[in-house]
Structures are given as structure tokens and as C-alpha cells.
C-alpha positions as CSV (number, residue, x, y, z in Angstrom):
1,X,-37.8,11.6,-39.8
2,X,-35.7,13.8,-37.7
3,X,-36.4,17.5,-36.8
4,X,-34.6,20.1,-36.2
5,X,-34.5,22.2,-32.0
6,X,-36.7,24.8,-33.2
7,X,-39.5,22.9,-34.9
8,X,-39.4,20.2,-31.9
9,X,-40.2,23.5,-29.7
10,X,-42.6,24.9,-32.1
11,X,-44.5,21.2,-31.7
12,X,-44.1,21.6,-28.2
13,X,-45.1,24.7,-27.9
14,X,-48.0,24.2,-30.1
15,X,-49.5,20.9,-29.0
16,X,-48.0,21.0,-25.6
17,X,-46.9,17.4,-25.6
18,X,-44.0,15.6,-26.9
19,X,-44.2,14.9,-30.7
20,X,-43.5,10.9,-29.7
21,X,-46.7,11.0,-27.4
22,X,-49.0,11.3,-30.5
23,X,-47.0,8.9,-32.6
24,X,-49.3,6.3,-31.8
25,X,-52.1,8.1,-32.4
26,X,-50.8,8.9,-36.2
27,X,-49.2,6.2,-37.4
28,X,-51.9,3.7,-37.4
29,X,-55.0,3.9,-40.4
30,X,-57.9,4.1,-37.8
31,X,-56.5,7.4,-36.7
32,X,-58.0,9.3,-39.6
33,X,-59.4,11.7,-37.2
34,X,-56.4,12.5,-35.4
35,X,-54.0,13.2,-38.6
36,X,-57.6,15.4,-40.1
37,X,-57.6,17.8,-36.7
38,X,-53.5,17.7,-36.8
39,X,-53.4,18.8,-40.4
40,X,-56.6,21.7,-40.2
41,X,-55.1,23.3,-37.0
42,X,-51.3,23.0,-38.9
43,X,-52.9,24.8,-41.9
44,X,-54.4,27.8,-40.0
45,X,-52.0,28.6,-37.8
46,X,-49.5,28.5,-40.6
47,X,-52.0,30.7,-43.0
48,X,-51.2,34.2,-43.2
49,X,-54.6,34.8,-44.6
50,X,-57.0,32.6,-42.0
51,X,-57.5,33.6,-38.5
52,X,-59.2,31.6,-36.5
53,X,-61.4,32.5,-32.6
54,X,-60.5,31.1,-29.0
55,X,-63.5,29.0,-30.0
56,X,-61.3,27.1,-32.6
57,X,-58.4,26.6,-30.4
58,X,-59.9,25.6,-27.3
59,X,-61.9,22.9,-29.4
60,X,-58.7,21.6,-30.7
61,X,-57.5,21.4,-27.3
62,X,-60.1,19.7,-26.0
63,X,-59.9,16.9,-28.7
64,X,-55.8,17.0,-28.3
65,X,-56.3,16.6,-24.4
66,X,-58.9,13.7,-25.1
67,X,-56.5,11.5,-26.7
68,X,-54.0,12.4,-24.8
69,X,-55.9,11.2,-22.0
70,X,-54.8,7.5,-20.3
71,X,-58.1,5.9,-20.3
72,X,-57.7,6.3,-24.2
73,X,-57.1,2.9,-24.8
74,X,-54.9,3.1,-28.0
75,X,-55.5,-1.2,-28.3
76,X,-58.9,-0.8,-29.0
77,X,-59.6,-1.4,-32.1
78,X,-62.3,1.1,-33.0
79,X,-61.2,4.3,-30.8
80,X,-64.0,6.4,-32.2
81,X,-66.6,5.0,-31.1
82,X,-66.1,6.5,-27.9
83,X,-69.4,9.6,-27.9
84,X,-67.1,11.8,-25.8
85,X,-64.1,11.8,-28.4
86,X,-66.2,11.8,-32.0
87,X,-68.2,14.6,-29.9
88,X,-64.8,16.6,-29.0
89,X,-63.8,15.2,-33.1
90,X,-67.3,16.5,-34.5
91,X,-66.9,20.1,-32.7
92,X,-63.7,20.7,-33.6
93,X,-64.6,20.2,-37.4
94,X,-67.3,22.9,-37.0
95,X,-65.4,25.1,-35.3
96,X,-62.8,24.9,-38.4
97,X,-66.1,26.0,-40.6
98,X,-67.8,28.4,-38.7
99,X,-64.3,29.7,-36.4
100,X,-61.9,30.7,-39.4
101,X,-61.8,33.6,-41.3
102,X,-60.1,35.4,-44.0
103,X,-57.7,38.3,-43.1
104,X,-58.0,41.1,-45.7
105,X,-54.2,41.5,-46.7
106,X,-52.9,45.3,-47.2
């Protein structure tokens, strides 16, 4: 699927990594993880009614920079058993309970 300049830069921009760098890490059906944080943090920054605290976003980023991370080893066959990533995973998720709120619209 190809995408157009200003939604590669608004990836870039947003997950501060090319979108082919995390290709692997959605594209496979033990990634569940990775596509659940991509799709949350997509839904609430798109929302005009959810804001969400620096708390939220730097836990995304934290789990983002995790996989990102060489030592990830993307053979492995169960990637999530790593206690440092379904930590990073785990907080994230709370965060995206406890860190977003409705905006009152006028």
C-alpha cells in the first residue's frame, strides 16, 4: 500500500522512524502487541474529543523505542516474553486507561 508525502511525514513525524522499520514488527501474527499500542496511540491522537498526558506519550515511546531497539531479536519466536518489553507493553495499556480523557466540545 502506498502513501502519499504528507502521511509518510506525518508517520515520521509521529513515530520518529521510517514506516518500513516497523514493518516487521506488524506484519507477522505474534506482533499483536505492537499493532494494539499502534492502533490506541493512532486513535487518540486522531480524536478530537480524547486528550491524552505526557504520561501517555512518553509510555508509547518507551515501548516504540524498545522494539526499535537492535537487541530486539525479531527471529525469536516468542518476542514477548522479554519482562522489559511486556513491562514497557503492560504500562502503556494503563496509561491509555488512566492518561486519556474526554475534551468537553463547545
Amino acid at each position: 500500500m502506498a502513501c502519499t508525502q504528507s502521511e509518510y511525514q506525518e508517520w515520521v513525524s509521529t513515530y520518529s522512524s521510517h514506516p518500513l522499520k516497523l514493518l516487521p514488527l506488524t506484519c507477522s501474527e505474534r506482533t499483536g502487541p505492537a499493532i494494539t499500542a499502534l492502533n490506541i496511540h493512532a486513535r487518540i491522537i486522531s480524536s478530537p474529543t480524547k486528550v491524552a498526558t505526557e504520561k501517555f506519550y512518553d509510555s508509547f515511546s518507551h515501548f516504540i523505542n524498545l522494539l526499535k531497539q537492535p537487541d530486539h531479536d525479531e527471529s525469536d519466536l516468542e518476542p514477548w516474553k522479554s519482562n522489559i518489553l511486556k513491562t514497557a507493553y503492560v504500562a502503556f495499556l494503563d496509561c491509555s486507561r488512566s492518561e486519556v480523557h474526554k475534551v468537553e466540545q463547545a
